[in-house]
N, C-alpha and C positions, 0 to 999 in steps of 0.2 A: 598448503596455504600458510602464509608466512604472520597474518594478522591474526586476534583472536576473537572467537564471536563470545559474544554474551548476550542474554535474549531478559527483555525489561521491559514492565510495564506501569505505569501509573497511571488513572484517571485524566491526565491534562492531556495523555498522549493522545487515548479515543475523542475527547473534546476535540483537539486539534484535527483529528482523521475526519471525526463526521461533521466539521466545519468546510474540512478541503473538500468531502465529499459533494456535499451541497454547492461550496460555487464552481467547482469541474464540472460544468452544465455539458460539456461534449460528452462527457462519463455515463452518464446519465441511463442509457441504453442497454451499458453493459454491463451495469453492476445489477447485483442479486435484487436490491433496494427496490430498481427503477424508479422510472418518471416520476411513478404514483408517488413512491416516498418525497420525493421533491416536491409534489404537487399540496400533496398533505401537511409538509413543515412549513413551508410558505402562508399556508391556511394560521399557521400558531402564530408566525411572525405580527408586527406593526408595519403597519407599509413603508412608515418611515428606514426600517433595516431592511424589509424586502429589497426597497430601492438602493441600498448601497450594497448587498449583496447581487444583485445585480448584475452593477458594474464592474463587481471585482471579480480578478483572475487570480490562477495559482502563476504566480510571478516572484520575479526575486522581492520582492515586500514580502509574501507571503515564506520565501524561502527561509528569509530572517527570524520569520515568527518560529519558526520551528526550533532554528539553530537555539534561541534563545529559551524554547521549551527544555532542549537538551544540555543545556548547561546549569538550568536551572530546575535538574533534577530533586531535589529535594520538595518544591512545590507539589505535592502527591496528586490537589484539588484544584482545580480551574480558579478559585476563590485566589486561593495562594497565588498563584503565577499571575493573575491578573493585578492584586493587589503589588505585588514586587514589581512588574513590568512598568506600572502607571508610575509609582515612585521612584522610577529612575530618571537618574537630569541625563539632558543633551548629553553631556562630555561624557557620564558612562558608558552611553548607549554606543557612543563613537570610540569611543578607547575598544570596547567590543568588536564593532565593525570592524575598526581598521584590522583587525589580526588576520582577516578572513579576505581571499582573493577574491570574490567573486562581488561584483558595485552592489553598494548602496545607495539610498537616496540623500540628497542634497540636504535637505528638510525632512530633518529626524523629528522636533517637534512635531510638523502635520501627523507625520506618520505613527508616532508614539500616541497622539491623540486621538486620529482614524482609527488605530487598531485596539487602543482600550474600549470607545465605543462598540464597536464591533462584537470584542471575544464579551465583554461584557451583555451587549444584549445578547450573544449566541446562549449563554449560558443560562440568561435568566427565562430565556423562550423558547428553549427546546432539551439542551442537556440536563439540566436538573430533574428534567419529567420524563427523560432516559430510565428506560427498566431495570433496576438492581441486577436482575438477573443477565443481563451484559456484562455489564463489570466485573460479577464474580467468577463469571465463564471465562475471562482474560485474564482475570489473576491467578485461575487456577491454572491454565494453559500456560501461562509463564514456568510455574510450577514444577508441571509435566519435562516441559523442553528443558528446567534446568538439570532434573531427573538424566534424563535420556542423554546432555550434554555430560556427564558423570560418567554415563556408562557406554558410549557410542563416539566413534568419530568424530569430528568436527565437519567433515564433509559429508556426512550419511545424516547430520541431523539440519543441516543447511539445507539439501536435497530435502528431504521430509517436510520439514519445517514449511518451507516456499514454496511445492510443488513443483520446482523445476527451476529454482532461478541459482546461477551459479558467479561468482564474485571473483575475477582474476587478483592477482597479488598485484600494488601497486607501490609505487616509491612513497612514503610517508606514510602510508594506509597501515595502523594502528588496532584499531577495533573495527568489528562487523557489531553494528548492534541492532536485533531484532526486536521489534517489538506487536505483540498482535493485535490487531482492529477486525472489528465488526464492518463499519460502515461502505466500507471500497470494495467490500467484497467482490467479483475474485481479482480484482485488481491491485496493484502495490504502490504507495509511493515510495522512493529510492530519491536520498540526497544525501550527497557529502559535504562533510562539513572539518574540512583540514585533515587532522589524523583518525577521523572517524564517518564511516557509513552508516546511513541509517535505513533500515530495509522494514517497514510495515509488512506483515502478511496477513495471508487470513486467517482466523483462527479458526473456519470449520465452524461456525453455530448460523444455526438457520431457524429463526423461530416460528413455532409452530407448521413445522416438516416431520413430527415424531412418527407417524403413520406410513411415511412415503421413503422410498430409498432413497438418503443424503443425497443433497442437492451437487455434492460434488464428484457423484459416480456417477447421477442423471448429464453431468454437464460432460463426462469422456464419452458417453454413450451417443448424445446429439452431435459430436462432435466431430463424431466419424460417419455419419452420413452424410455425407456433403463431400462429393469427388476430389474437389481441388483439393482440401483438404487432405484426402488420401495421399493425393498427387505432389505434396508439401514432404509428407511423409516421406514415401516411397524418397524420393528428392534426397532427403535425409540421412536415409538408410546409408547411402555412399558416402557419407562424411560431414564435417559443421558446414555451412553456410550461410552468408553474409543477406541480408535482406534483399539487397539489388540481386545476386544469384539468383535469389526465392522469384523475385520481379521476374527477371529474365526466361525463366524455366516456368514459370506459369504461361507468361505473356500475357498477364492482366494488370492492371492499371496498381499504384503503389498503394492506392488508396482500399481498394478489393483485396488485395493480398494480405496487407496490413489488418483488417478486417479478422481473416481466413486464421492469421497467423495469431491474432490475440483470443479467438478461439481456444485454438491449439495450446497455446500458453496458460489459460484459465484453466483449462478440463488437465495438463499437467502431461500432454503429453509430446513437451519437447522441455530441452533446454535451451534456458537465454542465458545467454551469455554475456557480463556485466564486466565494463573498465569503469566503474566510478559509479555516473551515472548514465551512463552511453551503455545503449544494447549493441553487442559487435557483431553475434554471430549464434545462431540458430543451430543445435543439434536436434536427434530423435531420443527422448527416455523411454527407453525400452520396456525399462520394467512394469511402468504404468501399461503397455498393452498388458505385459503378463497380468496383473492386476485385475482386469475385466470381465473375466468370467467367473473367479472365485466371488467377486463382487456381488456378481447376479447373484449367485449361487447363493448366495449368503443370504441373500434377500427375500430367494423365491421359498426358502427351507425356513427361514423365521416363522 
């Protein structure tokens, strides 16, 4: 790989995660959180933000708020980046924009003022009352990965890192930057932004699981009882394939497969295959079966 990763974390990043979290209402299902946590932070909200969260999607508005999280890295606090964001006029916000291919909107004003709203109530109604003990668990985890980035590969700790999400070389593409979240768990969000990738993973913490095998061994374990599943696999075993193959060789709907194969991707036992922000093409990681019985073993001997 031709780019370099560096794996980074500050507080405004999980603010921003468990913001996308909550209005990716299709997500909802498949992350560790579930409904319930949606169901429960709604409960802290004011109706008034309940209803604009709501309506809002993860869309290119919300893509900008991110881009502008990562340039404005030095805000550590949701306090800082909101406070800098709101004081910016029209023309910065647009001098900004325009560097970057992907539209904006027309009216940056609305937009600059919807989304101070916004991150500001997010923060005053749910993140602030976020458990210290998150945060420290992801600063320490950056920690670890810079460790292991020192002494390991760059592609053995991508692999690790993500469970199985793997990032082609691209023309322009500069930095991989990792950085871990709590909230999406075991799901990612991935955007690019010019000469750099932004890739969320999981960090692995599951609160109050200390008693039960990691939720992220339970999740390779369920994951292979379920035939098609196997049948994805085995499919695999002969070489990468593209989602419509996957379709085709099941012979079930995109929607089912899709389903089958984000499984599979969570519990870590294939790779995806990433140009950007485009998934292209589906392998099998092997090593994650090896992985499954030392696993138990580990567990049933504690």
């Amino acid at each position: 790989m031709s780019y370099r990763i560096e794996v980074g974390f500050t507080p405004v990043f999980e603010f921003m995660a468990s913001l996308h979290t909550y209005i990716c209402r299709k997500s909802h299902k498949k992350i560790d959180l579930s409904i319930a946590w949606a169901q429960e932070t709604e409960g802290q909200l004011t109706p008034e933000l309940a209803a604009v969260l709501q309506h809002m999607n993860v869309d290119d508005d919300w893509k900008w708020m991110y881009l502008l999280v990562c340039l404005r890295v030095e805000a550590e606090e949701p306090e800082d980046f909101i406070e800098w964001f709101s004081q910016r006029t029209v023309p910065d916000l647009h001098d900004i924009f325009s560097r970057y291919s992907f539209p904006y909107t027309d009216d940056i004003a609305a937009f600059q003022t919807k989304m101070t709203y916004v991150l500001t109530g997010w923060n005053e109604q749910y993140f602030r009352l976020l458990d210290p003990a998150i945060l420290q668990h992801l600063h320490q985890e950056v920690l670890n990965r810079k460790e292991q980035l020192n002494q390991s590969p760059q592609k053995e700790v991508l692999d690790d890192a993500t469970n199985g999400l793997m990032f082609r070389d691209m023309k322009g593409l500069d930095r991989l930057l990792l950085v871990p979240q709590f909230h999406f768990q075991p799901l990612n969000v991935i955007l690019h932004f010019g000469d750099t990738l932004l890739c969320h993973y999981s960090s692995r913490l599951y609160m109050g699981d200390h008693e039960y095998i990691p939720t992220h061994h339970l999740r390779v374990i369920r994951s292979l009882g379920e035939k098609n599943r196997l049948k994805i696999m085995r499919f695999l075993h002969q070489g990468p394939r593209s989602f419509i193959e996957i379709v085709r060789h099941l012979k079930l709907s995109k929607g089912i497969t899709h389903d089958h194969l984000s499984k599979l991707r969570g519990a870590g036992l294939v790779y995806a295959h990433f140009e950007g922000e485009s998934l292209v093409e589906y392998s099998l990681r092997l090593h994650a079966l090896e992985q499954i019985l030392p696993n138990v073993m580990n567990y049933l001997e504690q």
